[in-house]
C-alpha positions in Angstrom: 0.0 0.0 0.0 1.2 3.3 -1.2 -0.8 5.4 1.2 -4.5 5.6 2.3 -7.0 8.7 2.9 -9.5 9.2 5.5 -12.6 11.7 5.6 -13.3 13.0 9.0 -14.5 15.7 11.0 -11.9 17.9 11.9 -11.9 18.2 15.8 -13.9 14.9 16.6 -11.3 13.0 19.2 -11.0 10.0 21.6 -8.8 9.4 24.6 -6.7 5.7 24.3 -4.8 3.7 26.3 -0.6 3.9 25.6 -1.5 1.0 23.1 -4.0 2.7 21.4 -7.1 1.1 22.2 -10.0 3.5 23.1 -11.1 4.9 26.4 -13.5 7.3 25.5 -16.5 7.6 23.5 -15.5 10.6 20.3 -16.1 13.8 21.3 -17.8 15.4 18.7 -16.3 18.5 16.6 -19.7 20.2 17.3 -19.9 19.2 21.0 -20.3 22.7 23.2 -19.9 21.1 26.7 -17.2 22.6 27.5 -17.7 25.8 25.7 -16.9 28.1 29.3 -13.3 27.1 29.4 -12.4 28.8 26.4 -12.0 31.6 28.5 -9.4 29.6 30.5 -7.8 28.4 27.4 -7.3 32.6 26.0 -6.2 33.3 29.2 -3.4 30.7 29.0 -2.1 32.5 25.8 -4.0 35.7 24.9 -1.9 36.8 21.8 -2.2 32.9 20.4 -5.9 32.0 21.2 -7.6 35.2 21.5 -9.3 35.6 18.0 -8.7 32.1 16.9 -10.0 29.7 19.4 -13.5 28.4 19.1 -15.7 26.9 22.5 -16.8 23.9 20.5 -13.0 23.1 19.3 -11.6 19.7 21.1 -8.7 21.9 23.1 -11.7 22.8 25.9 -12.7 19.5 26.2 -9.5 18.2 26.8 -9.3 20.0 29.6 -12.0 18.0 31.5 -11.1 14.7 31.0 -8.3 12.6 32.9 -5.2 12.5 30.9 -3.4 10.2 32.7 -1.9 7.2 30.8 -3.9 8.3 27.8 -3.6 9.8 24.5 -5.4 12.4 22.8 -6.1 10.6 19.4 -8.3 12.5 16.6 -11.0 9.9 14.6 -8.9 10.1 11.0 -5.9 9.2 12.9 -7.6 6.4 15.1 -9.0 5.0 11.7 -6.1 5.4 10.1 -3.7 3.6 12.8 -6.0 0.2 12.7 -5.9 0.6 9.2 -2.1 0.6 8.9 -1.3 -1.2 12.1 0.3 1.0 14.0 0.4 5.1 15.4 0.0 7.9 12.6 1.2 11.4 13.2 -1.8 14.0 12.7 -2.4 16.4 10.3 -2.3 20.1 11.0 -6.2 20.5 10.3 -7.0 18.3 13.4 -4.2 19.1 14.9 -5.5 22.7 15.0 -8.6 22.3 17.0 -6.1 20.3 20.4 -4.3 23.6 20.6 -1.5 23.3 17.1 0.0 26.5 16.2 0.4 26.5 13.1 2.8 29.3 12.4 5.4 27.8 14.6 4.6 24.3 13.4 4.9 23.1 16.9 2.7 22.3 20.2 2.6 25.6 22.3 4.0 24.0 25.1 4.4 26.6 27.9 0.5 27.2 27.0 -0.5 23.8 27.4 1.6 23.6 30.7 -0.2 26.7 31.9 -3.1 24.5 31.3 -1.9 21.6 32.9 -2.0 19.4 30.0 1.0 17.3 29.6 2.6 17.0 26.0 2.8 13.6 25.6 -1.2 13.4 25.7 -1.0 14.8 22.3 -0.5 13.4 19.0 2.9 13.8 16.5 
C-alpha cells in the first residue's frame, strides 16, 4: 500500500490507552460542553488564542477529561492507525482544534503547561 485517505470531522477525538485502544467515546467537533473554558484556554495565551480559538473546538474539552496514561487521538488518525497497524502522526487541520499553532509548526508548550496538560497526551 502506497498510502490511504481518511474523511473526517476535523476536531472529533477519543482518549486511548498507551497502546491505542480506546477509552473514550469521540467527542464530537460540534460538542459545546465545555464551551466556558475557552476563556481559561485565552487566558493561558491571549496573543495565540484570542481571536482564533473556538468553544466547541476539542482543546476545551480536553481540559475535562483525565489525561493520565492516555492519548489524545483524533477519529482520522484512530481509523487510520487500525488501518495501517500502527500510530499515525496527525495532520495540521485536526491538529489545530487540540491547541497546534500552526505558524510555529509546533505544540505551544508553555501554554498547554499553563493548562496543565501534559505534551505527551498529544499526537505527533
Amino acid at each position: 500500500m502506497d498510502g490511504i485517505a481518511i474523511c473526517s470531522t476535523s476536531g472529533t477525538f477519543l482518549l486511548t490507552d498507551r497502546t491505542g485502544r480506546p477509552v473514550t467515546p469521540a467527542l464530537m467537533y460540534d460538542d459545546a460542553r465545555a464551551a466556558a473554558r475557552r476563556d481559561q484556554i485565552v487566558d493561558a495565551d491571549p496573543e495565540r488564542w484570542a481571536t482564533s480559538m473556538q468553544p466547541t473546538w476539542a482543546l476545551p474539552k480536553i481540559l475535562d477529561l483525565d489525561l493520565t496514561d492516555r492519548r489524545v487521538v483524533h477519529s482520522a488518525d484512530f481509523v487510520a492507525a487500525h488501518l495501517v497497524g500502527h500510530p499515525v502522526a496527525t495532520d495540521t487541520s485536526h491538529a489545530l482544534k487540540t491547541g497546534y499553532d500552526l505558524i510555529a509548526e509546533a505544540w505551544p508548550t508553555a501554554a498547554l503547561d499553563k493548562l496543565g496538560l501534559p505534551l505527551d497526551a498529544f499526537p505527533e
